[in-house]
Structure formats: structure tokens, C-alpha cells
C-alpha positions as a Markdown table, in Angstrom:
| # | Residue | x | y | z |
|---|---|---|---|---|
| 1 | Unk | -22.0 | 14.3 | 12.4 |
| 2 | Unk | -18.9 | 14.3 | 14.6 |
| 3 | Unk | -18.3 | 10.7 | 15.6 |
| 4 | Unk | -15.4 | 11.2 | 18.3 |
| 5 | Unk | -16.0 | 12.0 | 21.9 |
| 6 | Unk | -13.8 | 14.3 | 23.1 |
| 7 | Unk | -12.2 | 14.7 | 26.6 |
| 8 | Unk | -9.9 | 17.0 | 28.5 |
| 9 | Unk | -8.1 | 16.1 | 31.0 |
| 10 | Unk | -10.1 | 13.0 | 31.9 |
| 11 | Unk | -10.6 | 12.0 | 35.8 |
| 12 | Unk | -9.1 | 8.7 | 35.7 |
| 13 | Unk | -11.1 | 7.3 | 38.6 |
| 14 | Unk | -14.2 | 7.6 | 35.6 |
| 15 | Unk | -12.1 | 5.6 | 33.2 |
| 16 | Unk | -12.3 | 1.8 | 34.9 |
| 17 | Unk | -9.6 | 0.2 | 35.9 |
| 18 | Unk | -8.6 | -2.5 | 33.1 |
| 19 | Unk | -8.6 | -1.8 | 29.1 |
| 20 | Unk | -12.3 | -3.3 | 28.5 |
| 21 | Unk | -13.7 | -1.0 | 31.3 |
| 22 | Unk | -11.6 | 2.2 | 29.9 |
| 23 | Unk | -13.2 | 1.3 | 26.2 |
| 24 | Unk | -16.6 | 0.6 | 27.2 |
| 25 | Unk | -16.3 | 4.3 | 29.6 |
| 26 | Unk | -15.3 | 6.1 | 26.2 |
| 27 | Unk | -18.1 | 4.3 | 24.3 |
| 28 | Unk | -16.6 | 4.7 | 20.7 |
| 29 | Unk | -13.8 | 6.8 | 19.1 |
| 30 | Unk | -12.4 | 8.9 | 21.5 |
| 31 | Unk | -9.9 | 12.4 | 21.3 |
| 32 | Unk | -8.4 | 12.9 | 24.9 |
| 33 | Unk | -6.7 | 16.1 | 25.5 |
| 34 | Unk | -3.8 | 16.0 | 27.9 |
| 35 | Unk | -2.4 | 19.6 | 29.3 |
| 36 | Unk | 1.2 | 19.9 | 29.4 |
| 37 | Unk | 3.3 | 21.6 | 31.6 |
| 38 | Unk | 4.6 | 23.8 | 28.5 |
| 39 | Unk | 0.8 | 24.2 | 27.1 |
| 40 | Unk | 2.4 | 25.8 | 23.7 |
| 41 | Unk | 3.5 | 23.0 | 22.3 |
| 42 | Unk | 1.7 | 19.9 | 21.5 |
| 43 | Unk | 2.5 | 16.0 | 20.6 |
| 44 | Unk | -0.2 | 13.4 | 19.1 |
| 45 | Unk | -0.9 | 10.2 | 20.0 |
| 46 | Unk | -2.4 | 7.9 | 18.0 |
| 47 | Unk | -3.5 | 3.7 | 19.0 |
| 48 | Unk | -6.3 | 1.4 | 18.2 |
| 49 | Unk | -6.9 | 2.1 | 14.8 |
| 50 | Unk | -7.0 | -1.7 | 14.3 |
| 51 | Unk | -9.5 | -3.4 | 17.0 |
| 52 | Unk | -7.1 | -6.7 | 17.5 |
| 53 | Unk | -3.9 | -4.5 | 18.5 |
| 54 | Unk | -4.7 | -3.1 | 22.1 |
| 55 | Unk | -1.2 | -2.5 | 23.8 |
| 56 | Unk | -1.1 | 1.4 | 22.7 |
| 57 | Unk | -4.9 | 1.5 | 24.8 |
| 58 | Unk | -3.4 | 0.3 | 27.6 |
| 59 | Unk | -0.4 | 1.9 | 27.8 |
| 60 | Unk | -2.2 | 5.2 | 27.5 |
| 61 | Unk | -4.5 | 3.9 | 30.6 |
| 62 | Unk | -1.7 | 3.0 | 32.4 |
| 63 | Unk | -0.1 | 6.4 | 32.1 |
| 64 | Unk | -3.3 | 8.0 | 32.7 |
| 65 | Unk | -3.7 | 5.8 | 36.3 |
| 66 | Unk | -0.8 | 7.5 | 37.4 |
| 67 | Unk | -2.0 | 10.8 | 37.6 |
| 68 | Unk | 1.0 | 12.5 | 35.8 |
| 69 | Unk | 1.4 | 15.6 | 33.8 |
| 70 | Unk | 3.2 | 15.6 | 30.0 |
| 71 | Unk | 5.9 | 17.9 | 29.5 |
| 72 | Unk | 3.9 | 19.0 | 26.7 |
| 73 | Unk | 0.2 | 18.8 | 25.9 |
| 74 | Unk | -0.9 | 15.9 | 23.8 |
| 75 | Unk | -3.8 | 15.1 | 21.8 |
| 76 | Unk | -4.3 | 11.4 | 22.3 |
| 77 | Unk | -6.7 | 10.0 | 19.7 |
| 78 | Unk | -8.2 | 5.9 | 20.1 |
| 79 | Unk | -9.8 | 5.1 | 17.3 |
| 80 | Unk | -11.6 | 1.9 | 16.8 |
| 81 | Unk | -13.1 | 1.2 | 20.1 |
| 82 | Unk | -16.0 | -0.5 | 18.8 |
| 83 | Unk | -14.2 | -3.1 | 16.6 |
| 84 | Unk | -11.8 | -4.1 | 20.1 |
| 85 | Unk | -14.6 | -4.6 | 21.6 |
| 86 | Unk | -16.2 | -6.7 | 19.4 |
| 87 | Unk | -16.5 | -10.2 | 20.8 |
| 88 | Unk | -14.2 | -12.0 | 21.5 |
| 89 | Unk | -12.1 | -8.9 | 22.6 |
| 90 | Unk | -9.1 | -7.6 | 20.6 |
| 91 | Unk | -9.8 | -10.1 | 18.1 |
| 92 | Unk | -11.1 | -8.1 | 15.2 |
| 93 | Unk | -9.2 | -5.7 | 13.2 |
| 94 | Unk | -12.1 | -4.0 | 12.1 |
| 95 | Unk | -15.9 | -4.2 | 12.1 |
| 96 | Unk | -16.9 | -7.1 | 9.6 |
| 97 | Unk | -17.8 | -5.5 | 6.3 |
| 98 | Unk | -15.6 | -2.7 | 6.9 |
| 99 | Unk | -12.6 | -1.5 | 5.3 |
| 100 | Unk | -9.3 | -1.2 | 7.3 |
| 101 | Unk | -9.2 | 2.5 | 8.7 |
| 102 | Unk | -5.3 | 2.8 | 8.1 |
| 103 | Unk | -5.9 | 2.2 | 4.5 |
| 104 | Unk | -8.6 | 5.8 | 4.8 |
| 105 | Unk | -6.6 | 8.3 | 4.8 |
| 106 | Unk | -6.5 | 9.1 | 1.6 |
| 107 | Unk | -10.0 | 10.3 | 0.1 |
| 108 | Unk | -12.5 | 10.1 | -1.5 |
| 109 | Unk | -13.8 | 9.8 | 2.4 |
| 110 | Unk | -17.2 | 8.2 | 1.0 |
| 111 | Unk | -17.8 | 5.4 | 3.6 |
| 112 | Unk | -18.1 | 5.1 | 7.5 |
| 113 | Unk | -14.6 | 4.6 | 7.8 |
| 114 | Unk | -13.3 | 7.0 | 5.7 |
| 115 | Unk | -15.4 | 9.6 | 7.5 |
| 116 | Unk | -13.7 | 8.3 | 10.5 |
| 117 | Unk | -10.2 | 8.6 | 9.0 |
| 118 | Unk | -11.1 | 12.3 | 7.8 |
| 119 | Unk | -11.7 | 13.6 | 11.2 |
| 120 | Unk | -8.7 | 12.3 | 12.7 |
| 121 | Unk | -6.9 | 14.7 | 10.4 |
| 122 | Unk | -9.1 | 17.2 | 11.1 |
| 123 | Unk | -8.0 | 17.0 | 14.9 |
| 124 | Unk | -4.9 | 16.7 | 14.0 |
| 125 | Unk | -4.7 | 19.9 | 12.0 |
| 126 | Unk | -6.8 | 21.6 | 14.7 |
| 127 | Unk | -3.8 | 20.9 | 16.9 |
| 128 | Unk | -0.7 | 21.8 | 15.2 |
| 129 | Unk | 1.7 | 18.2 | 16.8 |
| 130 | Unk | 5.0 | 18.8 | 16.7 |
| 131 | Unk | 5.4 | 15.0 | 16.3 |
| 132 | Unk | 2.5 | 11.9 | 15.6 |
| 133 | Unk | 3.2 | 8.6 | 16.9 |
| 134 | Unk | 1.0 | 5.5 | 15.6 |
| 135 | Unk | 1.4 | 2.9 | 18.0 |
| 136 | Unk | 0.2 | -0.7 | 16.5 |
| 137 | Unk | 0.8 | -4.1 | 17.6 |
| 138 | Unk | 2.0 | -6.1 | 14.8 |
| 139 | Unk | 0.1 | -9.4 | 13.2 |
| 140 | Unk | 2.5 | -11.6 | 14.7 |
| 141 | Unk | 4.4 | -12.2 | 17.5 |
| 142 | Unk | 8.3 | -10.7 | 16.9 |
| 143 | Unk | 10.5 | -7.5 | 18.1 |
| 144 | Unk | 9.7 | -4.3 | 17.9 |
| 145 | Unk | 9.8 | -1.9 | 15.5 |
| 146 | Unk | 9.1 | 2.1 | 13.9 |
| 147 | Unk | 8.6 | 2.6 | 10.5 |
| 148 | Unk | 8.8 | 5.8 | 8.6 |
| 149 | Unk | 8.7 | 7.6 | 5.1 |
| 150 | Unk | 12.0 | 8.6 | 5.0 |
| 151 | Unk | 15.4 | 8.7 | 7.1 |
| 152 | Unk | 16.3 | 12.0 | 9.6 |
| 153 | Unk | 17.1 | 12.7 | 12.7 |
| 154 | Unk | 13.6 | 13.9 | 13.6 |
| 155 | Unk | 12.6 | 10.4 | 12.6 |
| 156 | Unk | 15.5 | 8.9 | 14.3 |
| 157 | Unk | 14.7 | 10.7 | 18.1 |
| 158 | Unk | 11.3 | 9.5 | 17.5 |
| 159 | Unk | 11.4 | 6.0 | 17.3 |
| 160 | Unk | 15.0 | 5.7 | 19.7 |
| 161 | Unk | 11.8 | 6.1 | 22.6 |
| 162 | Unk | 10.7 | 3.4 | 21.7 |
| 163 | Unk | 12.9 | 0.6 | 19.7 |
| 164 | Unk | 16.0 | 0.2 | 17.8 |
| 165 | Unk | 14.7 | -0.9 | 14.5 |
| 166 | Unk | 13.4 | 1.3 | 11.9 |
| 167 | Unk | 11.8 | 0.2 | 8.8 |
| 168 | Unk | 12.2 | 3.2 | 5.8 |
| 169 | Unk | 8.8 | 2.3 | 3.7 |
| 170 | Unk | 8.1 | 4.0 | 0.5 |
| 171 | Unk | 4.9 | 1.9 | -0.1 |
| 172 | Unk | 1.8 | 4.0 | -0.3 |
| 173 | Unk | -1.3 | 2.3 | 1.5 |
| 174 | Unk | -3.1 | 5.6 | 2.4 |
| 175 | Unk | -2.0 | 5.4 | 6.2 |
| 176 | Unk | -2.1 | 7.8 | 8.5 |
| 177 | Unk | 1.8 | 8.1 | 8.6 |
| 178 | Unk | 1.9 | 9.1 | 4.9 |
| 179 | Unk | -0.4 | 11.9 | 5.6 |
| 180 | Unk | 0.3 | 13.1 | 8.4 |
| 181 | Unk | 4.3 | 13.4 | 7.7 |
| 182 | Unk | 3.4 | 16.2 | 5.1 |
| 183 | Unk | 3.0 | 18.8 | 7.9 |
| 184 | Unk | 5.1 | 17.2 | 10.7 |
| 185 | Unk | 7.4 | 14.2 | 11.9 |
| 186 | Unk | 5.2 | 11.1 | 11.8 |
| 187 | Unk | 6.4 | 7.5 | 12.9 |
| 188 | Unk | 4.6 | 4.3 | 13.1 |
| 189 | Unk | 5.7 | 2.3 | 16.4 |
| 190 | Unk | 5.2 | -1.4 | 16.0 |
| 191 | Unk | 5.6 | -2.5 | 19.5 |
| 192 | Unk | 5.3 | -6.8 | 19.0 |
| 193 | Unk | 2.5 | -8.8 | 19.2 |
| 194 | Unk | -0.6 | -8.7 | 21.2 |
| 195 | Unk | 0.0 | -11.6 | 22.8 |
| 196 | Unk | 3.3 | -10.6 | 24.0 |
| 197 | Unk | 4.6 | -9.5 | 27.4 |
| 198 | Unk | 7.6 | -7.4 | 26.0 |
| 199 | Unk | 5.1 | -5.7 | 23.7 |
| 200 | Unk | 2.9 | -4.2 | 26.7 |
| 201 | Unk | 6.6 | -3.4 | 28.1 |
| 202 | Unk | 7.8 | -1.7 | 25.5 |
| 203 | Unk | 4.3 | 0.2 | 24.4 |
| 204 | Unk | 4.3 | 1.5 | 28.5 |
| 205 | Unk | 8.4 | 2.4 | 29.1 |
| 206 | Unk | 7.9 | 4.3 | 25.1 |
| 207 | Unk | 4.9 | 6.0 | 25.8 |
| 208 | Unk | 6.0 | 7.2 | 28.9 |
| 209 | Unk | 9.3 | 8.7 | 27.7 |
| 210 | Unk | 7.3 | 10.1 | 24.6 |
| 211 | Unk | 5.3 | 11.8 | 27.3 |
| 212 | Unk | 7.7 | 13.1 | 29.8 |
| 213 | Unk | 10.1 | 14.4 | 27.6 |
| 214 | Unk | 11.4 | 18.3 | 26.7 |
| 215 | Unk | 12.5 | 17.5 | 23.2 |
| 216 | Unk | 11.4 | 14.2 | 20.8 |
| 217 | Unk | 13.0 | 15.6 | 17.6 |
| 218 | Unk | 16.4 | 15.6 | 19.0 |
| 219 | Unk | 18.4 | 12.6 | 19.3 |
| 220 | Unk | 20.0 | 12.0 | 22.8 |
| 221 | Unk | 23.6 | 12.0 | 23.5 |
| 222 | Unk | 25.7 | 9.0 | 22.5 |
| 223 | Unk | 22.4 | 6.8 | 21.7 |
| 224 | Unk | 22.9 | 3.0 | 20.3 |
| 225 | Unk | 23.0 | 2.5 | 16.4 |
| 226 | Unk | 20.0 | 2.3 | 14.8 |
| 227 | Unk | 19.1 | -0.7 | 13.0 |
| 228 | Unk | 17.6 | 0.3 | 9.4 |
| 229 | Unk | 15.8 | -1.2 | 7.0 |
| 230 | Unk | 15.2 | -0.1 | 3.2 |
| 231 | Unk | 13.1 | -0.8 | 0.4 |
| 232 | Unk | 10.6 | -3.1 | 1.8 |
| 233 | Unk | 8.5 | -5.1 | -0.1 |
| 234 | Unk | 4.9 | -6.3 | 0.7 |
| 235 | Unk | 4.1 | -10.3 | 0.0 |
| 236 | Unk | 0.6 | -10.5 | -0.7 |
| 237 | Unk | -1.9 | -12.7 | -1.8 |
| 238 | Unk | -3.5 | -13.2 | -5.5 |
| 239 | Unk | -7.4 | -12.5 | -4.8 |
| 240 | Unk | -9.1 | -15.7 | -4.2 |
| 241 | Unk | -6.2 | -17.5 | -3.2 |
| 242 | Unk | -6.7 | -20.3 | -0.5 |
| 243 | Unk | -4.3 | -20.1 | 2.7 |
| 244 | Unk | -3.4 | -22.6 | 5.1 |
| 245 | Unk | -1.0 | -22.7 | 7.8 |
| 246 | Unk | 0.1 | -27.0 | 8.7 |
| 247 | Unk | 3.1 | -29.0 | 9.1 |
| 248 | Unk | 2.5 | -30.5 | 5.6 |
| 249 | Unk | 0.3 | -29.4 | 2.4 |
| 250 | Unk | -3.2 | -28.9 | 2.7 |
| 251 | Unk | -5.1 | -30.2 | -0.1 |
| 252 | Unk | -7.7 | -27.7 | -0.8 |
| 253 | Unk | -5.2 | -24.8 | -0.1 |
| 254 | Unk | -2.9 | -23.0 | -3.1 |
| 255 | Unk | -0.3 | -21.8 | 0.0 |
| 256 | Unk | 0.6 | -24.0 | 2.9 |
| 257 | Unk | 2.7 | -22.1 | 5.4 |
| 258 | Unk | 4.3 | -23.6 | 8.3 |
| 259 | Unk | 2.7 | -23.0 | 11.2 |
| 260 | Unk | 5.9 | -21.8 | 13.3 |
| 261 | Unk | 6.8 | -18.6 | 9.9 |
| 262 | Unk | 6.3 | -16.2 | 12.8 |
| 263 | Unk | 9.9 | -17.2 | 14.4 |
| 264 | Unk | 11.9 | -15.6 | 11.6 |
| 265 | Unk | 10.1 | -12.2 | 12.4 |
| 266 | Unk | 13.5 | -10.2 | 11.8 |
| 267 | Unk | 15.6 | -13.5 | 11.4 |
| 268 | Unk | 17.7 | -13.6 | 8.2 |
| 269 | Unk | 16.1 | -16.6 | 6.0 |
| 270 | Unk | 18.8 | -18.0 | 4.1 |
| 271 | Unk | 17.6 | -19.6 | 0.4 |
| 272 | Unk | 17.6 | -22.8 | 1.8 |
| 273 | Unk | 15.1 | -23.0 | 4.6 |
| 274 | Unk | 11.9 | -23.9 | 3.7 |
| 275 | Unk | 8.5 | -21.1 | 4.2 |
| 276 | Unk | 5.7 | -23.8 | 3.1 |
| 277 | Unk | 4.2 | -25.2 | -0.3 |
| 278 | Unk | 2.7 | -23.4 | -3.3 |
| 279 | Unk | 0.7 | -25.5 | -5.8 |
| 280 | Unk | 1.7 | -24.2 | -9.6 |
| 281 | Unk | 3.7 | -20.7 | -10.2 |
| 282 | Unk | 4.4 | -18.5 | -7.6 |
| 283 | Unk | 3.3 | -15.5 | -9.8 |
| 284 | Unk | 0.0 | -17.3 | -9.8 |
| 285 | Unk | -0.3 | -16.7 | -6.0 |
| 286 | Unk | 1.3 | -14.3 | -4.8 |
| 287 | Unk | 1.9 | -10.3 | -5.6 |
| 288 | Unk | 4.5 | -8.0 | -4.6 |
| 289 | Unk | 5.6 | -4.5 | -5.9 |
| 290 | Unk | 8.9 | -2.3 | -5.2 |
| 291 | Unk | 9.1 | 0.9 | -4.7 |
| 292 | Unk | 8.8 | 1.4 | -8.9 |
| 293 | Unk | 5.1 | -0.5 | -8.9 |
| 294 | Unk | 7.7 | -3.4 | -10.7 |
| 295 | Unk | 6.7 | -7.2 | -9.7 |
| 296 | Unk | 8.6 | -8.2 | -7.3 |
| 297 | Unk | 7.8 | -11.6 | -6.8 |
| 298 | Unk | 10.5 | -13.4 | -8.1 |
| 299 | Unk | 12.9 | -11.5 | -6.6 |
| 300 | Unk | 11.4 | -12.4 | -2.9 |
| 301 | Unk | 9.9 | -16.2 | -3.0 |
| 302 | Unk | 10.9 | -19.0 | -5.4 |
| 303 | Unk | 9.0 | -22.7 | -5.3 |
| 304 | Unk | 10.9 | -26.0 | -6.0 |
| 305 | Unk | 9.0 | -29.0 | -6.8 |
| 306 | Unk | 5.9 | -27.3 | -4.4 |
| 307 | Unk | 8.0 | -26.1 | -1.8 |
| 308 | Unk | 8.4 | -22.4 | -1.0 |
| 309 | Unk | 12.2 | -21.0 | -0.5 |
| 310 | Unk | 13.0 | -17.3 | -0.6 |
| 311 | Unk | 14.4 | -16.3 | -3.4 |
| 312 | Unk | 17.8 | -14.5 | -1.8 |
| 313 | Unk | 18.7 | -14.5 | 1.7 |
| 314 | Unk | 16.2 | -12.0 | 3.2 |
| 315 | Unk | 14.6 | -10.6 | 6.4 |
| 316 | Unk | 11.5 | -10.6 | 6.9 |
| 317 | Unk | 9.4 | -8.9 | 9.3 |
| 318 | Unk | 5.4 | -8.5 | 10.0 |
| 319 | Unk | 5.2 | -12.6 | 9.3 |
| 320 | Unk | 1.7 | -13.3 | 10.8 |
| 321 | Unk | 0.2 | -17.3 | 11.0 |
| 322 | Unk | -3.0 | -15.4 | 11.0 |
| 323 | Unk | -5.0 | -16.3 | 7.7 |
| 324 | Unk | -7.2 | -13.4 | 8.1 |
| 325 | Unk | -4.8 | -10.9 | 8.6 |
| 326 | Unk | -2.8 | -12.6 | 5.4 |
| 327 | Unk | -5.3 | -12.8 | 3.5 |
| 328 | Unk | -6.5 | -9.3 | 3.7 |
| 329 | Unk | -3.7 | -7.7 | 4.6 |
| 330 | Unk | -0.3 | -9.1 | 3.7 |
| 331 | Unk | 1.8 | -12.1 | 5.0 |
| 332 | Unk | 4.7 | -10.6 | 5.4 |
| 333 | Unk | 7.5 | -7.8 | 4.7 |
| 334 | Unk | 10.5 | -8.6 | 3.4 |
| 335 | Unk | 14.1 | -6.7 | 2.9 |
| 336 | Unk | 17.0 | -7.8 | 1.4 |
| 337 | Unk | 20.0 | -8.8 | 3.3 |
């Protein structure tokens, strides 16, 4: 059963004129082809596959408003359409019940959303891209970002459209970037929260440069540094940990966070400042693994007399005050400094 609709060169006077009238006119998971002006090569685009981060939906409408032609073709897939529009809109990751797609991509494909996650690769090998981008809003409010598997100057060109920061990850999730990379460039682009104006700014001013121009893999003349960062490390939580996010502990909570964590979103944390309140061990809580599957948790958070400290002076990135998103997902990155 093929669960994506697909269009080609969509009018866009038929596809509404704000991002809930442009979801509700594709009415589910939707592959748009775009013809290029050099129609023998061809670029992917990737956005929604988490229902709560739209900016990468809206950019693409935006470009698609102004009646433009790529250089190149491009295969734009928007994945979960009905999870955004979920009530309240944007709010919902993915459809309660359901598994987060970017964690599918690796089989067995055995549920709904892994038969999802199988099909995007299937378009994608259909077409051939010469590059993949991913565009996600993150779970906080904070700077942009790309992330990728390893460091080149394929990589590099890539996410220089879009941002200055680029996170090198060797932690295996089963996202589409780790697939996709085996048969051509692949980048994540974490443009900044939903909330945020500069995320919409920077998801529009990207995609259209990712659009528009000859060459992606090669970087431009004389660009600015890069910013890089290695050997990230995901802080989770134990299952069945409680979270809570308040200016003082919460009682029936093992984690307290401080409602304002998002704020060091790619701030160095020194030892000394103060994340929140643990009640016993942080081992007990919280999980993290490096790049060798070794614990990790010692070497990121430490608690003092119930108060959490980083361990070293780190940076952290991906800090959400969203307990959902913490709780299933992670509450943060960290790298050290």
C-alpha cells in the first residue's frame, strides 16, 4: 500500500496560502517533485518528520509561492502531515501511540511507521540525490545548527547554506541521516526552535540557497570558519524517571530542571552553575553513552547535596524545558569544551 501522495510540479494556487491550508491540501505524507533547470541531476529535501517542528513545511511553501525554478530538480519529501496537524497544531511529535519516525529507519519495518520510514528510502533510491537535507526544528529554543556522520567538504558546503555550526555525531538512532549517507552526502539542518522568528529565517534564506544553487558539494570561496563539534553525548532519562521543570525541587519529581536550561543552548556551562536537583545518584536517573557504548554519565553531570552541576565545563546543545520531548527523547546533548 503506498502511503505518500505524490506531486509534480504542484500549481501553487492549489496548495493554500498558510502552512495548515498547504497540509490539509496534501492530506498526509506527501513526495513533491520539483523540475530543475538542469533535469539530470537531482537534490532531496526532507522536513516534518516530527509533527511539532514545522519551519522546513513552510519554508518549502514559501519557495513554492514564489513560482521559481531549482537549478536542479528536487525531490521534496513531508512526512508526518497528520501528526502537525493533530490538534493543537505543531504540537505533537508524532501520533500518540506511535514510535518516532526518525528512529525507523533502520528495519525490521514491522509497524505503521516503519513502513513509512521504508518508503522514504525507497523514493530516495528511486531518485539518485546528489545531496539529502533533513531540516528539523530543534526541541528548544537556541541557534542553529547541521549535524552530520562524519567531517568533509561535501558535508561542510552543505550545511555553510544554512548555519555555521556543525555537530559530527557518531550515535546511532536509526535516522534517516545514518542511512541515507551510505549512498550520498546527508546532513541534518537544525534550524532553532519552532517558536522562533530567526528559525523561520534561517529555514527560508537556506532552503532557498539549497535550491537555487549550481553546486552544494563545493564549498564557496573564502567562506567563515566553521564551528565544529565532536563526540556528542546524549543525556537521557532512566525509564520511569519523573521530570519536572521549577525554580525549586519538586517533590514527587526524581529531576527538577530549571525552567530557563534552554538559555545555555550552545553556551559553555562552567562546573559551577547550577542545571536543577536530582534526588539520590545520578547513575540512578540518568543514562548516557559515548561513542564506545561506555557510560558516560559521570563524565557529563555530577549532583552535590541534590543539586545538579556538570561535571566539566561543557556545551550543550538540544536543551529542551519540554518534559515530553525529555522524557522520550533526550534532554539534552552535550560536548566537551
Amino acid at each position: 500500500m503506498r502511503r505518500f501522495r505524490f506531486l509534480r510540479n504542484p500549481d501553487p494556487a492549489s496548495l493554500g496560502s498558510d502552512l495548515e491550508s498547504f497540509l490539509r491540501a496534501l492530506g498526509g505524507p506527501a513526495c513533491l517533485f520539483l523540475e530543475g533547470a538542469d533535469s539530470s541531476r537531482t537534490r532531496a529535501f526532507v522536513t516534518l518528520l516530527h509533527g511539532n517542528e514545522p519551519s522546513g513545511a513552510r519554508a518549502l511553501l514559501h519557495w513554492l509561492q514564489q513560482g521559481r525554478q531549482s537549478a536542479v530538480n528536487v525531490v521534496c519529501i513531508v512526512a508526518s502531515v497528520n501528526a502537525a496537524l493533530q490538534p493543537p497544531l505543531y504540537s505533537h511529535r508524532m501520533l500518540p501511540g506511535a514510535r518516532d519516525l526518525n528512529r525507523c529507519f533502520r528495519p525490521p519495518f514491522s509497524d505503521e511507521q516503519g513502513h513509512l520510514a521504508e518508503e522514504i528510502l525507497e523514493i530516495l533510491r528511486l531518485h539518485h540525490p546528489e545531496a539529502v537535507v533533513d531540516m528539523h526544528n530543534t526541541s528548544g529554543s537556541g541557534p542553529a545548527f547541521g549535524v552530520c556522520t562524519h567531517r568533509d567538504r561535501h558535508h561542510d558546503a552543505l550545511v555553510s547554506l544554512f548555519t555555521r555550526r556543525l555537530v559530527i555525531t557518531d550515535i546511532g538512532l536509526g535516522a534517516l541521516m545514518e542511512i541515507t549517507e551510505e549512498s550520498c552526502p546527508t546532513v541534518t539542518v537544525e534550524v532553532g526552535g519552532r517558536l522562533d522568528r530567526e528559525a523561520q529565517l534561517t529555514a527560508d534564506a537556506g532552503l532557498v540557497r539549497y535550491f537555487t544553487a549550481d553546486n552544494v558539494l563545493t564549498p564557496v570561496a573564502n567562506p567563515e570558519t566553521l564551528e565544529y563539534f565532536e563526540h556528542s553525548i546524549r543525556l537521557e532519562l532512566n525509564p520511569g524517571m519523573a521530570l519536572a521543570y521549577a525554580d525549586q525541587p519538586v517533590p514527587e519529581a526524581d529531576v527538577t530542571l530549571l525552567p530557563d536550561i534552554e538559555r545555555h543552548n550552545f553556551q559553555p556551562v562552567d562546573p559551577a552553575v547550577a542545571l536543577g536537583w536530582v534526588k539520590g545518584d545520578a547513575k540512578r536517573v540518568f543514562r548516557a553513552r559515548d561513542g564506545g557504548g561506555r557510560c558516560a554519565v559521570a563524565s557529563l553531570v555530577r549532583v552535590e547535596e541534590g543539586a545538579l552541576f556538570p561535571a566539566q565545563r561543557l556545551k550543550l546543545f538540544m536543551v529542551t524545558n519540554n518534559p515530553d520531548i525529555a522524557q522520550s527523547d533526550c534532554i539534552c546533548y552535550a560536548v566537551e569544551v
